[in-house]
Each structure stands twice: as structure tokens, then as C-alpha cells.
C-alpha positions as CSV (number, residue, x, y, z in Angstrom):
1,X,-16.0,200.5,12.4
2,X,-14.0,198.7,10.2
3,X,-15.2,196.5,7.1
4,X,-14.0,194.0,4.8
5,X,-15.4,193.9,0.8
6,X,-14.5,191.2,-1.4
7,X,-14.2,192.2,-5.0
8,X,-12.2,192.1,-8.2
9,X,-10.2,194.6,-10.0
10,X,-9.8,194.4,-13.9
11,X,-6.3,194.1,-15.3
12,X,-6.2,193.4,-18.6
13,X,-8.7,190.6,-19.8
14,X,-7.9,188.9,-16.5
15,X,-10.2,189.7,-13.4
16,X,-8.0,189.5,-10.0
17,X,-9.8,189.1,-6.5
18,X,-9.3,192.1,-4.2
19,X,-9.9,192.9,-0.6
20,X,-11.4,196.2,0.6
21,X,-10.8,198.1,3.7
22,X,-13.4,200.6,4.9
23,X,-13.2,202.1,8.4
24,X,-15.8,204.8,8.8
25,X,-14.8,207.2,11.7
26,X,-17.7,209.1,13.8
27,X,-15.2,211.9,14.5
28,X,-13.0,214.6,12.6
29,X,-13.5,215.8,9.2
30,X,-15.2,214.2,6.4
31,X,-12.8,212.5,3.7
32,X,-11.2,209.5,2.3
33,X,-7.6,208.0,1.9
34,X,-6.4,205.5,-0.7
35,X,-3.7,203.1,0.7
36,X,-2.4,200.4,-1.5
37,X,0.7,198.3,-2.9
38,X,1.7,198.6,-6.5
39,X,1.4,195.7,-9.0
């Protein structure tokens, strides 16, 4: 299932909008992966 959160990440004094992908597998191992582009 794959979900889409709205939120903001901090940099600086300055608050920039983010997206947030979540896709939560029934199968395999529990865990997590960060995946992102550098600023």
C-alpha cells in the first residue's frame, strides 16, 4: 500500500513543504529505506 504525507522539513529559519512516501509491504522482512535527493 502505498501513501502520500504532506509535511515540511526545517532548513534554517525557513520551513520548506515536503512530500512523503510510505509503502508498507505485507511480505519479507521488517525494515525501512530512506530514499531522497540532496539539497
Amino acid at each position: 500500500m502505498l501513501v502520500k504525507v504532506r509535511s515540511v522539513a526545517n532548513v534554517g529559519l525557513e520551513s520548506v513543504p515536503i512530500e512523503v512516501e510510505v509503502d508498507v509491504a505485507e511480505q519479507g522482512f521488517p525494515g525501512f529505506t530512506i530514499v531522497g535527493l540532496a539539497s
